[in-house]
C-alpha positions as CSV (number, residue, x, y, z in Angstrom):
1,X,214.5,185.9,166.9
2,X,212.3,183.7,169.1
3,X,209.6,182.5,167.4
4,X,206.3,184.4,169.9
5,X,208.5,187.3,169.5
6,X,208.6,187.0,165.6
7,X,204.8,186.3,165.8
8,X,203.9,189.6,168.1
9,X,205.9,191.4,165.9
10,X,203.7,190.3,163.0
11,X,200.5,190.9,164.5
12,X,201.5,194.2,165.9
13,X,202.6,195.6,162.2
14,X,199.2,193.9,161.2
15,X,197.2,194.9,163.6
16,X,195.3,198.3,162.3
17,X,194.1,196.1,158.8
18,X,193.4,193.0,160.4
19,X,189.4,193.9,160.5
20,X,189.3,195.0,157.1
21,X,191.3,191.7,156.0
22,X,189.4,189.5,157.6
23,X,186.6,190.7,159.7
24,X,183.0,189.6,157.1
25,X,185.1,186.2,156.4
26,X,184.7,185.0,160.5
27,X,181.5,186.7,160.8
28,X,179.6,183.7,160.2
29,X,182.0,181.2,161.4
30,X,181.9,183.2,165.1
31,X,178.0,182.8,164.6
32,X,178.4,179.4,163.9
33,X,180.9,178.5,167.0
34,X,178.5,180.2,169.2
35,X,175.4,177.9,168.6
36,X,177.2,174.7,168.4
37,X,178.9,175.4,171.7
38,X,175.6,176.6,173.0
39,X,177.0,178.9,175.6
40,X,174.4,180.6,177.9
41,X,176.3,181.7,180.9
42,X,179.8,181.6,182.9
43,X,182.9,182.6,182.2
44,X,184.5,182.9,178.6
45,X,188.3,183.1,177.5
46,X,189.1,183.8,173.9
47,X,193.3,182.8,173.8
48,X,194.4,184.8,170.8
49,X,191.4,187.0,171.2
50,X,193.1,189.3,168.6
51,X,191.1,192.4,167.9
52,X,188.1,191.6,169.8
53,X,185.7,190.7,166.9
54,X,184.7,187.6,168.8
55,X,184.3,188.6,172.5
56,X,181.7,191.9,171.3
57,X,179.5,189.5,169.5
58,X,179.5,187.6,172.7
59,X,179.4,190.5,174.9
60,X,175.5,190.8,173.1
61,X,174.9,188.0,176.3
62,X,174.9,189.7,179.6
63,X,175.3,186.4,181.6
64,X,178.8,186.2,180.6
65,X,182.3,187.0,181.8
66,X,184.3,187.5,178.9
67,X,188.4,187.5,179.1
68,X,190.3,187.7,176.2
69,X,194.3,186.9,176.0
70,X,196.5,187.8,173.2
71,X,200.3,188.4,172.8
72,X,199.7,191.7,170.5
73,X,200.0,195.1,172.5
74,X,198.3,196.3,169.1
75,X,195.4,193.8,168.4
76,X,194.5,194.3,172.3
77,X,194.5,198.1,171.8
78,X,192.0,198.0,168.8
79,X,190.3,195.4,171.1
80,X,189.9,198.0,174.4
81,X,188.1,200.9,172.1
82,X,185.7,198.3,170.5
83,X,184.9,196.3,173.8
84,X,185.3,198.8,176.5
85,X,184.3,197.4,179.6
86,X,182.4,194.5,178.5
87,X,185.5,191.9,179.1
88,X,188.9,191.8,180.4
89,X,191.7,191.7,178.2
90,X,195.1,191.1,179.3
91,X,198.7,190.5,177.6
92,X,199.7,187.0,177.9
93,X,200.9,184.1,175.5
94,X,197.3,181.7,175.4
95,X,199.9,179.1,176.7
96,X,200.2,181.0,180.3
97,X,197.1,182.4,181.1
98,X,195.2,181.8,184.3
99,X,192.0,181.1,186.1
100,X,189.0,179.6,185.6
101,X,186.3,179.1,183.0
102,X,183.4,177.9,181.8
103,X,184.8,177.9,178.1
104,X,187.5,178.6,176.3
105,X,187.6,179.5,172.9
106,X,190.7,179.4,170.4
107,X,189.2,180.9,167.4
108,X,191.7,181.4,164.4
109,X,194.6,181.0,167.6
110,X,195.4,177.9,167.8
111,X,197.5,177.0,164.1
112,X,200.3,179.8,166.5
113,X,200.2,178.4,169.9
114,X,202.8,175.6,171.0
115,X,200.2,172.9,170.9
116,X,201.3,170.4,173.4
117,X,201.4,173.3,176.7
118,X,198.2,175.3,175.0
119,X,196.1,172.0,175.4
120,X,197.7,171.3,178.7
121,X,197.0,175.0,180.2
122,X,193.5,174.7,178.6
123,X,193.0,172.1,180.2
124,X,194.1,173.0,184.0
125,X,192.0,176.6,183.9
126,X,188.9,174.8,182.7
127,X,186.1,173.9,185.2
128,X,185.4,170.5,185.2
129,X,182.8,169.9,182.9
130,X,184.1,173.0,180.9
131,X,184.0,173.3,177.3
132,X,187.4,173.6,174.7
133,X,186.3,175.1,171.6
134,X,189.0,175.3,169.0
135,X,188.4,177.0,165.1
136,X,190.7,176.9,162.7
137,X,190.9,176.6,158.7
138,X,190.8,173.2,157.2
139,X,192.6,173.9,154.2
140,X,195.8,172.4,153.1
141,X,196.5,175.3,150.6
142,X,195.6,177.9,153.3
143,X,198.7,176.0,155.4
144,X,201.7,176.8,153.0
145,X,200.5,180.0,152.5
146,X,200.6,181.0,155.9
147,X,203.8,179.6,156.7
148,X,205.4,181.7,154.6
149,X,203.7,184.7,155.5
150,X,202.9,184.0,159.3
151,X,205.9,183.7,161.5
152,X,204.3,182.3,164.2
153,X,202.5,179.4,162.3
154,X,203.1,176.6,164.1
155,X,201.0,174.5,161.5
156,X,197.4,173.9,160.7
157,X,195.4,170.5,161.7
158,X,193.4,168.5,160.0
159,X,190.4,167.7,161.7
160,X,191.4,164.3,162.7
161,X,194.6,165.9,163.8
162,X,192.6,167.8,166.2
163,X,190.7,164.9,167.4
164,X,193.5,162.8,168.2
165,X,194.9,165.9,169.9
166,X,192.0,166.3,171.7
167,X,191.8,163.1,172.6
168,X,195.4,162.7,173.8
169,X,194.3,165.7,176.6
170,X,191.9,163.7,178.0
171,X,188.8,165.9,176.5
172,X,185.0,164.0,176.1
173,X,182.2,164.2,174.3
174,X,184.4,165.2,171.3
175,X,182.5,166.6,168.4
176,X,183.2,168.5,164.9
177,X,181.5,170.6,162.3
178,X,183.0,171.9,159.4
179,X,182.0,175.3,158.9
180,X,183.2,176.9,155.4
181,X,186.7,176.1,155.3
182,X,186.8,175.6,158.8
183,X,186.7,172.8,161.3
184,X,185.2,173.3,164.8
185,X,186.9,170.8,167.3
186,X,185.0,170.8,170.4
187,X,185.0,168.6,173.9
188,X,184.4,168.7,177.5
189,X,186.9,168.1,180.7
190,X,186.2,165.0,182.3
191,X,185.1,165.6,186.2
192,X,186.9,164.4,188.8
């Protein structure tokens, strides 16, 4: 079995206990992301927006356009009842998506997406001057663990994995934070 496919079929099956597994321990870490990437207004896609925890505490600004991409027919269910009409969610691997925004976030995402074409599709749909936001755990432990429960893991980063990475993409202004056991990677597209 195809490894997305493996990883959709996991989140699917996970899907209706996801909240109550993790929901309070990314409460603070969403708060967190939020201030640091001081987001005001424009257009905001969360790839592997999961359940929708994320996009309804941003939804609590009215200036934005949330979107929210996930590979789950599950998670995105549980998302739609929570969120309504306050973004648009859609079913598409974070590596495909399209448009154009202001921000994108990859929050708890990004240790299950094909690195090398998710940075390159961030990338093209940001506007120039657009901000990449990427949270993930910075935990070694946390990394073994979830490979053998996670089919999809494609591996965690350490955070000057993720600079390098970020780096490698052509992304400015790089900065980090270490929030809990998470690292916030965050840069800007260069203008052209």
């Amino acid at each position: 079995m195809e490894l997305k496919e493996a990883n959709r079929r996991f989140f699917n099956i996970i899907a209706r206990y996801y909240d109550f597994l993790f929901r309070k321990a990314f409460d603070k870490v969403e708060e967190k992301a939020i201030e640091i990437a001081k987001i005001n207004k424009g257009k905001v896609l969360d790839a592997g927006c999961g359940t929708g925890n994320f996009l309804l505490k941003l939804s609590e600004n009215k200036k934005l356009k949330l979107y929210g991409a996930d590979i789950s027919e599950k998670m995105l269910e549980i998302a739609r009842k929570k969120l309504g009409n306050k973004a648009k969610l859609i079913l598409v691997e974070a590596e495909k998506v399209k448009g154009s925004y202001d921000y994108v976030f990859g929050f708890e995402a990004f240790h299950h997406l094909d690195k090398n074409k998710a940075m390159k599709n961030f990338y093209k749909v940001l506007k120039r001057n657009g901000k990449l936001i990427i949270v993930d755990l910075d935990f070694w432990i946390f990394n073994k663990l979830f490979e053998k429960i996670e089919p999809g893991n494609t591996g965690l980063y350490s955070a000057k994995e993720l600079e390098n990475i970020f780096k490698a993409y052509n992304f400015k202004d790089i900065k980090q934070e270490k929030i809990g056991l998470n690292i916030l990677t965050y840069g800007r597209k260069g203008g052209k």
